[in-house]
C-alpha positions in Angstrom: 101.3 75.8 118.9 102.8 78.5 120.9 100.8 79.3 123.7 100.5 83.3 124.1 99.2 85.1 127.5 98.8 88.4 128.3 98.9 88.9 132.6 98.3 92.1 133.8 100.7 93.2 136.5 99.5 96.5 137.3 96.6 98.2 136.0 96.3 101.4 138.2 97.9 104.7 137.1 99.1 107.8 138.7 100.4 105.8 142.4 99.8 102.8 143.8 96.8 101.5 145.6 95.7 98.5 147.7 94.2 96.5 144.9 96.5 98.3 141.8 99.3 98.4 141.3 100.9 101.1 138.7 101.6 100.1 134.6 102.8 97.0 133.9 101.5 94.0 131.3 103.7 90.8 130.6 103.0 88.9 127.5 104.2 85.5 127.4 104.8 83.9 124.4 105.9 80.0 124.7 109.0 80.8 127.8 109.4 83.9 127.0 108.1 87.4 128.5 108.2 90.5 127.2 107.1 93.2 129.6 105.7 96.0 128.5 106.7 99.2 131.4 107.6 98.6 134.6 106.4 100.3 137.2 107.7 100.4 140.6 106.7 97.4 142.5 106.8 95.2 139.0 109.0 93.0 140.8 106.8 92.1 144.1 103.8 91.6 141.3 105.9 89.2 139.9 106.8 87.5 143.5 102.7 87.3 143.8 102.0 85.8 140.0 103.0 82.5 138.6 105.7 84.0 136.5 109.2 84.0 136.5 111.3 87.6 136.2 114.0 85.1 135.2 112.1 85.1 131.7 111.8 88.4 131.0 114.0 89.0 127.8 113.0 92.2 126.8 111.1 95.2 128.3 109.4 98.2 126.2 108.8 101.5 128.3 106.2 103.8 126.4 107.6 106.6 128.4 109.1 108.1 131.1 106.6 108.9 133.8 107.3 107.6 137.3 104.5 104.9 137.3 106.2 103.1 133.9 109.7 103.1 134.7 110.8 103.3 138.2 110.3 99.3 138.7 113.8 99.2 136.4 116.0 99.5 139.1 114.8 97.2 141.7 113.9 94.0 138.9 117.5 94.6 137.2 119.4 93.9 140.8 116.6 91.4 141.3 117.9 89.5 138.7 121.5 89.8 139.6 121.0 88.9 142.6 119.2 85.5 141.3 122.2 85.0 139.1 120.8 85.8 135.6 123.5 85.5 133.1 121.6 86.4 129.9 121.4 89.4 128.2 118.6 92.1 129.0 117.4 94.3 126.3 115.1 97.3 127.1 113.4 99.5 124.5 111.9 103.3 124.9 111.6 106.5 123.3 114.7 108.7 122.8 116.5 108.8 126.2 116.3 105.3 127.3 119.8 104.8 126.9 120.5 107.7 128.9 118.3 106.7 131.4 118.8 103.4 131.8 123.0 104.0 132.1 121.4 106.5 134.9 119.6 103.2 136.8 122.5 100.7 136.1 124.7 103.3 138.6 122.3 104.4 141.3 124.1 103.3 144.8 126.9 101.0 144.3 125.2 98.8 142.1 126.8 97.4 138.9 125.4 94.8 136.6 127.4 91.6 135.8 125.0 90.5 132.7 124.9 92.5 129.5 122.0 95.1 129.7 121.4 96.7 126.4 119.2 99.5 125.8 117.8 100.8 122.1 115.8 103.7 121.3 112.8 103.2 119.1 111.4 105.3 117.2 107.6 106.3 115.6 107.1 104.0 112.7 110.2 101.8 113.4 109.1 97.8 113.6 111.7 95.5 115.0 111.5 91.5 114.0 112.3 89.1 116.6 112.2 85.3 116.1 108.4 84.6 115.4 107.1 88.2 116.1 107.7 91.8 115.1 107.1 94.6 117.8 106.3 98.1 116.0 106.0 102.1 117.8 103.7 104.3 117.5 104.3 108.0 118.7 101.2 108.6 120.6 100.1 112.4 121.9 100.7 112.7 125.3 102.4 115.2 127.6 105.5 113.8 127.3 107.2 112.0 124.5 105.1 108.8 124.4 104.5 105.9 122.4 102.6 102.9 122.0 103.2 99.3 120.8 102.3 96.6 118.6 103.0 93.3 118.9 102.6 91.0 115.7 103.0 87.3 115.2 104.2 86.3 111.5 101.9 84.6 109.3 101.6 80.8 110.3 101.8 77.9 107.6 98.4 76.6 106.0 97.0 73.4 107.8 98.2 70.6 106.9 96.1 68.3 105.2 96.5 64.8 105.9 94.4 62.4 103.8 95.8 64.7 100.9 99.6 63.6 102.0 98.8 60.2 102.7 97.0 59.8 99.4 100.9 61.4 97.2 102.3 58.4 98.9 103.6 60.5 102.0 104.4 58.2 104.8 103.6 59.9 108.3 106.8 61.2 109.8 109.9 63.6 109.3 108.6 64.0 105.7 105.2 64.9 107.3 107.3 67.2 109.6 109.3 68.8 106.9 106.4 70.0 104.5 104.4 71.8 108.1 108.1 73.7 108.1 107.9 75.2 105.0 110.8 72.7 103.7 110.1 70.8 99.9 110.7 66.9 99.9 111.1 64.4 97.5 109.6 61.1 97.6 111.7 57.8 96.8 109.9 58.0 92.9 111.8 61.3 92.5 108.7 63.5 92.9 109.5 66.8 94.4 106.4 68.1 96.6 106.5 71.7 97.7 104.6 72.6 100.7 101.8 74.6 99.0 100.6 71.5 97.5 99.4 70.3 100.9 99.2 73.1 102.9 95.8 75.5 103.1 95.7 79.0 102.9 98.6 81.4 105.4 97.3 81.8 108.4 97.3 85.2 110.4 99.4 85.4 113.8 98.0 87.1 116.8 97.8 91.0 117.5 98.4 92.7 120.7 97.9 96.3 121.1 99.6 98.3 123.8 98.5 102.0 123.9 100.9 103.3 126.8 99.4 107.0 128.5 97.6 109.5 125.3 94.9 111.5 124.7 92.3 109.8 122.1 94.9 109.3 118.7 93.3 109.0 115.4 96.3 107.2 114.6 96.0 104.3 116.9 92.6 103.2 115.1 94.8 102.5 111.8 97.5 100.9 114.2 95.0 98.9 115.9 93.2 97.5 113.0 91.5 94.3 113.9 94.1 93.6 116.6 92.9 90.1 119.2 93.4 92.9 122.2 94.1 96.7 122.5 94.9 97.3 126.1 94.3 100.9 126.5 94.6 103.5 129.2 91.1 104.7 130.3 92.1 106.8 133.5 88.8 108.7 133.8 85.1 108.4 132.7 83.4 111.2 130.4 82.5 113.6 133.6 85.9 113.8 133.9 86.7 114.6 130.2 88.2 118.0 130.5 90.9 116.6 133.3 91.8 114.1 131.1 92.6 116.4 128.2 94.4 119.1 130.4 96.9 115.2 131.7 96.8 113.8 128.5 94.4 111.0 128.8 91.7 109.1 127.9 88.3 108.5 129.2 86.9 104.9 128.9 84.4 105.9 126.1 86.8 107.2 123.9 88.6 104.4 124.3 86.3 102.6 123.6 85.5 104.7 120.0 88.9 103.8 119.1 88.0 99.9 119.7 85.1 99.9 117.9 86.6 101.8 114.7 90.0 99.4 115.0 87.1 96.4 114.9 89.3 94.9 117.4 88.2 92.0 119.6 88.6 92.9 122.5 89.3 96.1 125.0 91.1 96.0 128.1 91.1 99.2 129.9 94.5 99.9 132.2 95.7 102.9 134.1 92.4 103.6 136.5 92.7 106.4 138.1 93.3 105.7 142.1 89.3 107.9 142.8 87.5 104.9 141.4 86.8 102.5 144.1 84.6 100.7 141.9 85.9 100.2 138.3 82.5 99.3 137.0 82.0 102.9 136.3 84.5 102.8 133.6 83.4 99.1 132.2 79.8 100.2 131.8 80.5 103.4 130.4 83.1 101.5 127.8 80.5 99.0 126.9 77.6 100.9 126.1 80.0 101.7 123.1 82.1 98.7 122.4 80.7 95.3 124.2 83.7 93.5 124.4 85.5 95.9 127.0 86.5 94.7 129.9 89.2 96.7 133.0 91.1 93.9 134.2 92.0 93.3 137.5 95.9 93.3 139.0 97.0 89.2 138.1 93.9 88.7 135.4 95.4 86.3 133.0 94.1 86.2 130.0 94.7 83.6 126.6 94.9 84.8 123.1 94.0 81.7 121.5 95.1 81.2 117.1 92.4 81.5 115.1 91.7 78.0 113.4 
């Protein structure tokens, strides 16, 4: 079972404050992290968690305000400087390749592992061993979008007795039909997998909205996702700010949740004028229960379903 965490590096929006930093959310899947924007400071939040930078292998920007990117430049010399040799492959709207070629020259900086940056596009899904990440154009300011990150379909569960009762001795055979691989048993017999494995099993969803206004299209993207981690910068007083800066408030955020029957909400970007961020968690939840606005460091589990 591949353990899969989401930690929540910054949660503030706008500029940084004593307890928030500005957007940024690793996922860790197994040793790998994938780090969803970066903004400045990512690296010191790092310093403060119990993750390694070292395992970041790829980072998705949603878009290119300050307080999601401008981490980039201080991580990627981070890095260097702690001799990473492995490629670094970071993903964002059109222009990321222009910006990042921008970052990899500031000062007299120069990269000595392969950096690679790709532009994705609305719609576009990319497949990565285990996982697919997809885009979503989302209606912000400024070009913006927000991501999806899928886990394949896991294999049935294994019945046992079943196996043991074909003549299937415990052991590599055991280990070939959980990989999806046919055997065949010293009488000849072939046995596929399907005859002992259950039903597919669904991998786990992890919603990323990035900075928008409320987006009828992120319900049909979110659809019964484990965790939508959405921006909620303002509450409802503060509705007709949040429009004019292309935001959301913590209620319509929370709409979206409950239409995408997700299971839970995470609200991220609070604005820097709430000292006290129950403001936005009680006005989420007197819509959608399960909403929650995490705290800089809150590591949270998303367990398989059984």
């Amino acid at each position: 079972m591949t353990q899969l965490r989401i930690i929540f590096l910054g949660t503030g929006g706008s500029w940084p404050t004593v307890k928030r930093n500005v957007s940024s959310v690793a996922v860790k899947r197994g040793s790998e992290i994938i780090l969803f924007d970066c903004g400045e400071g990512t690296q010191r939040q790092f310093q403060q968690s119990n993750l390694s930078y070292m395992q970041i292998s790829k980072i998705f920007i949603t878009h290119f305000h300050g307080d999601h990117f401008l981490g980039l430049p201080g991580l990627i010399q981070t890095m260097q400087l702690n001799d990473r040799d492995k490629p670094l492959y970071i993903y964002g709207p059109r222009g990321i390749e222009e910006l990042t070629n921008q970052l990899l020259t500031l000062g007299y900086f120069r990269p000595s592992y392969r950096i690679i940056a790709h532009e994705i596009t609305d719609g576009e899904e990319i497949k990565f061993e285990g996982y697919s990440i997809s885009a979503l154009k989302v209606n912000h300011n400024v070009p913006a979008l927000a991501y999806r990150m899928s886990e394949f379909q896991r294999a049935g569960k294994f019945n046992k007795s079943k196996a043991l009762k074909m003549g299937i001795p415990e052991g590599p055979l055991f280990s070939k039909l959980q990989k999806g691989q046919t055997i065949t048993l010293p009488s000849g017999e072939n046995v596929t997998p399907d005859m002992i494995l259950g039903p597919s099993r669904k991998g786990r969803k992890i919603v990323i909205s990035g900075d928008t206004k409320p987006c009828e299209q992120m319900i049909g993207f979110s659809k019964d996702a484990d965790v939508l981690i959405h921006e909620g910068t303002f509450d409802t007083r503060l509705q007709d700010i949040a429009k004019e800066y292309g935001h959301t408030t913590a209620a319509q955020a929370a709409e979206l949740a409950k239409k995408a029957q997700v299971e839970k909400l995470f609200l991220v970007h609070i604005s820097p004028r709430y000292l006290d961020f129950r403001v936005l968690e009680d006005e989420a939840r007197s819509v959608f229960l399960h909403s929650f606005v995490p705290k800089d460091f809150q590591d949270v589990e998303v367990k398989l379903k059984k």
